[in-house]
C-alpha positions in Angstrom: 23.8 37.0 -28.2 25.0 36.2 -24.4 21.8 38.8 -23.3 19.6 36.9 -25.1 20.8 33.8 -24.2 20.9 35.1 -20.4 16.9 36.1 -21.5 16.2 32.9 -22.7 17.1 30.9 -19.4 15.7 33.5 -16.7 12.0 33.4 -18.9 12.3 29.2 -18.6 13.3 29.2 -15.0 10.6 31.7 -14.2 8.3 29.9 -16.2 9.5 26.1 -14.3 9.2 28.3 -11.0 5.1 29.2 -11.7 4.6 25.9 -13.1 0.3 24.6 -12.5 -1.1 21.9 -13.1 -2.9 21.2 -16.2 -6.9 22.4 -16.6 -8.3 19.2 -16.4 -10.3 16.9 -19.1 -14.0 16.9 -19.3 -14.0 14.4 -16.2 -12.4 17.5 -14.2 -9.9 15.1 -13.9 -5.5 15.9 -14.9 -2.4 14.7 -13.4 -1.9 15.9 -9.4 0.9 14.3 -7.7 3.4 11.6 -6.9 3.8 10.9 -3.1 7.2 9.4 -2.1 8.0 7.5 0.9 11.1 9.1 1.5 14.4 8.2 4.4 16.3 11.5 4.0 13.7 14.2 2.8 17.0 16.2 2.3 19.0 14.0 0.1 15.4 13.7 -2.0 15.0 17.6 -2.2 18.8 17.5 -3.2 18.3 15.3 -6.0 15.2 16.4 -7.5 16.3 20.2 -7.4 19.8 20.0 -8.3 20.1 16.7 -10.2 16.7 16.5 -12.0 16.0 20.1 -12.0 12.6 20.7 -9.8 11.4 23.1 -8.4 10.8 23.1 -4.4 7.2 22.5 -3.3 6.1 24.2 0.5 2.5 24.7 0.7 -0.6 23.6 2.7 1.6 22.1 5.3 3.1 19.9 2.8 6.5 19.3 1.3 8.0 18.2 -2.0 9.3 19.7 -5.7 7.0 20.6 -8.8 7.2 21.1 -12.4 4.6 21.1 -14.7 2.1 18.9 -15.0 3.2 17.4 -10.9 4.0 18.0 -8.1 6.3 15.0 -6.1 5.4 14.9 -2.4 7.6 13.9 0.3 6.5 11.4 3.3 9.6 10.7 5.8 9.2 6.6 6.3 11.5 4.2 5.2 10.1 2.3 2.0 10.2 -0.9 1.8 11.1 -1.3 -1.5 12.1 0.6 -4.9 9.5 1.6 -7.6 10.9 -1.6 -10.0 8.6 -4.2 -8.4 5.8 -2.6 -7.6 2.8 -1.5 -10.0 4.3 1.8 -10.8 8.4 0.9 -12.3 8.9 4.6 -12.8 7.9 7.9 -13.3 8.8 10.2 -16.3 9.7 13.6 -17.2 10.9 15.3 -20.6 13.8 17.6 -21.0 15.2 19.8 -24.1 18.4 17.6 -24.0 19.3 14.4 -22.1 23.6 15.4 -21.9 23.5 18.0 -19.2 22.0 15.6 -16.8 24.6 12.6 -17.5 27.9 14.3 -15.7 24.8 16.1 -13.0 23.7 12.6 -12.1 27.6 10.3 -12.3 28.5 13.6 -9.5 25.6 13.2 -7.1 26.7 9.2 -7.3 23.5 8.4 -9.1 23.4 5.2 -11.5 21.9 5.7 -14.6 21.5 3.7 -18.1 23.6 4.6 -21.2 21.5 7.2 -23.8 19.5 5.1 -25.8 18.9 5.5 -29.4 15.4 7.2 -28.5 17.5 10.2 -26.4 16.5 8.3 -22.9 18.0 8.1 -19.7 16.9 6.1 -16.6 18.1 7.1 -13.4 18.2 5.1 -9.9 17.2 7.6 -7.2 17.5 7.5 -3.8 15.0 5.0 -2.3 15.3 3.1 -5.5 12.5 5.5 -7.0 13.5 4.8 -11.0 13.5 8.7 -13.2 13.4 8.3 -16.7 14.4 11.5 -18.9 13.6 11.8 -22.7 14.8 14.5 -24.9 12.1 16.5 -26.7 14.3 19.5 -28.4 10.8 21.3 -28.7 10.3 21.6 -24.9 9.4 25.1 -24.4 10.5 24.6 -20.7 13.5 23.3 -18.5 11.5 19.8 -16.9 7.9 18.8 -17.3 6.5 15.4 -16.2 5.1 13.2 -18.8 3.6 9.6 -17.7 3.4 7.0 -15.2 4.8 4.0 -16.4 2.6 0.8 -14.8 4.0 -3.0 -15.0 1.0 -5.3 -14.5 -0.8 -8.3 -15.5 -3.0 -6.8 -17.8 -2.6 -3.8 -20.0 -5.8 -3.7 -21.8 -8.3 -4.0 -18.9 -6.0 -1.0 -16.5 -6.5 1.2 -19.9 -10.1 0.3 -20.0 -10.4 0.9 -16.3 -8.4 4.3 -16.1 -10.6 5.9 -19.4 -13.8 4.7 -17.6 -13.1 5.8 -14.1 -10.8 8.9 -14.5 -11.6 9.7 -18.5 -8.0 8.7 -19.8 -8.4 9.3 -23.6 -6.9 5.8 -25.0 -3.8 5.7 -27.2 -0.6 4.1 -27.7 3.0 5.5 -26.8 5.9 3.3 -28.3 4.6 -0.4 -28.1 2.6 0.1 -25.2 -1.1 0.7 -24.5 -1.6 3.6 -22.9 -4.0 6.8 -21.6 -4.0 10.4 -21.5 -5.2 12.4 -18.9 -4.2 16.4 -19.3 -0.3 16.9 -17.4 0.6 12.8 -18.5 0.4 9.7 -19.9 -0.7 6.7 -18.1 1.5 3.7 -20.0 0.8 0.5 -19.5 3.3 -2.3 -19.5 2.6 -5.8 -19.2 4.8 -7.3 -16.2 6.8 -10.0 -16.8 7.0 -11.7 -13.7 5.0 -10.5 -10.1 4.9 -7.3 -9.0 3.6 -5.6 -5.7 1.4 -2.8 -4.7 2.8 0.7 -4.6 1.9 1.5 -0.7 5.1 1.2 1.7 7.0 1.7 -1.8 9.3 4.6 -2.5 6.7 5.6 -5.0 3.7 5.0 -2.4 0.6 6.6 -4.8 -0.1 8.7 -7.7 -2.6 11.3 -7.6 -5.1 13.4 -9.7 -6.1 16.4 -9.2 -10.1 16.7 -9.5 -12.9 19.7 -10.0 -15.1 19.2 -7.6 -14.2 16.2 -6.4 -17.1 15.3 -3.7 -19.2 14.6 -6.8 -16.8 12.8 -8.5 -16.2 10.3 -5.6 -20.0 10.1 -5.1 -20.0 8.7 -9.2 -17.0 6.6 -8.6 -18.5 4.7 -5.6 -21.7 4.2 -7.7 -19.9 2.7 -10.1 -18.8 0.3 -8.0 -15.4 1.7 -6.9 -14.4 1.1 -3.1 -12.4 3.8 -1.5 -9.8 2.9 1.6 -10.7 6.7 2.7 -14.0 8.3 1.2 -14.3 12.1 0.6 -12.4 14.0 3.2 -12.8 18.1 3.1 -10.2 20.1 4.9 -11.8 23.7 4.7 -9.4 25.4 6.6 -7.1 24.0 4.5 -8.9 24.4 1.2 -8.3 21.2 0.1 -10.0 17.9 0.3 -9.1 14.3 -0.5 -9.7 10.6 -0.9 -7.9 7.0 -1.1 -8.4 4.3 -3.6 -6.2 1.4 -5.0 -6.3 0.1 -8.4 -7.7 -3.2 -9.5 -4.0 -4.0 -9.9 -2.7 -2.3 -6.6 -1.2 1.1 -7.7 -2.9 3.2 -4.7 -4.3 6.8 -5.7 -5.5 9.8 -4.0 -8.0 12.3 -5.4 -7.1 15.9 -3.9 -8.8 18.9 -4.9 -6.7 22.1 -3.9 -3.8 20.5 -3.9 -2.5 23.7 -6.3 
């Protein structure tokens, strides 16, 4: 029993460790990356690998933690603000069971709400970057990310916008309106009071990642869609990139390579 117990954890771990990102929908579009404005990358890599249970991210010159369906980069620059305010309130993962994380987080000094009745926690990271976890007992790994949660003015017209630009399938999840795109769900929450754009935030911009992205841009400025920075290859890098911000002001990059 304790061998295959001992079994059971090394294939999860090894399986968390080779996480990818999802194959993407028939946009070439699926979930990328969060980027983080972040003052102590080292208390950020501490919490995300020993509190939330992440892996650690170190390629193409760029620095972070992954699981699947993400990968959370780091950017050292002092936000100037938490997530709750801004477009994006929080970011969320699911996990086999919520109680191993409650003693993990009250040790590291981390606030987090009581387990609600739907086997949710929310935890307050550093920078004010808001974690939810929700238990899904039929999670066939350790941590994999699940959605972006927006707050903005208007639900229905960012679900409209994300299926049309980036092929999010519509749906709901709980009350909400909400989107699909392969790695997570894009949920969209109607803000009860003003909120500002991500940029300078401790969540500064979500990203997808995007088969062959120079296309993709080329469709998404035809369709009217003004980009901050246009297509941008990085060959010796073999990956390329661009900038946009929402009608709502939740900036995103486009990368392709980024795995």
């Amino acid at each position: 029993m304790k061998l295959n117990r001992t079994l059971l954890l090394l294939t999860a771990a090894a399986g968390l460790a080779n996480a990818q990102l999802a194959a993407p929908n028939a946009r070439g579009v699926a979930s990328g990356h969060m980027h983080l404005n972040v003052t102590d990358p080292a208390v950020q890599k501490k919490f995300w690998t020993e509190v939330i249970g992440a892996q650690v991210y170190d390629e193409k010159g760029l620095t972070g933690v992954r699981a699947p369906g993400v990968i959370v980069l780091f950017r050292t620059a002092k936000p100037t603000g938490g997530s709750i305010g801004s477009t994006v309130n929080h970011i969320g993962f699911t996990v086999p069971n919520v109680d191993p994380y409650l003693g993990k987080v009250e040790s590291a000094g981390y606030t987090h709400t009581p387990v609600n009745a739907n086997r949710q926690i929310f935890v307050d990271g550093p920078d004010g970057l808001r974690v939810e976890l929700s238990e899904n007992k039929n999670e066939s790994v350790p941590l994999r990310f699940h959605h972006v949660h927006f707050n903005i003015p208007d639900p229905k017209a960012a679900q409209t916008w994300y299926a049309e630009k980036f092929g999010a399938t519509i749906t709901t999840r709980a009350k909400w309106d909400a989107g699909d795109v392969p790695g997570a769900n894009l949920t969209y929450a109607a803000a009860e009071g003003a909120v500002t754009p991500t940029v300078g935030r401790a969540l500064d911009h979500i990203g997808f990642e995007v088969k062959n992205l120079e296309a993709f841009c080329k469709k998404l400025a035809e369709s009217g869609v003004k980009f901050e920075t246009p297509y941008h290859p990085m060959p010796q890098m073999k990956l390329a990139w661009a900038f946009l911000t929402d009608p709502w002001g939740t900036r995103i990059e486009l990368t392709e390579g980024l795995e």
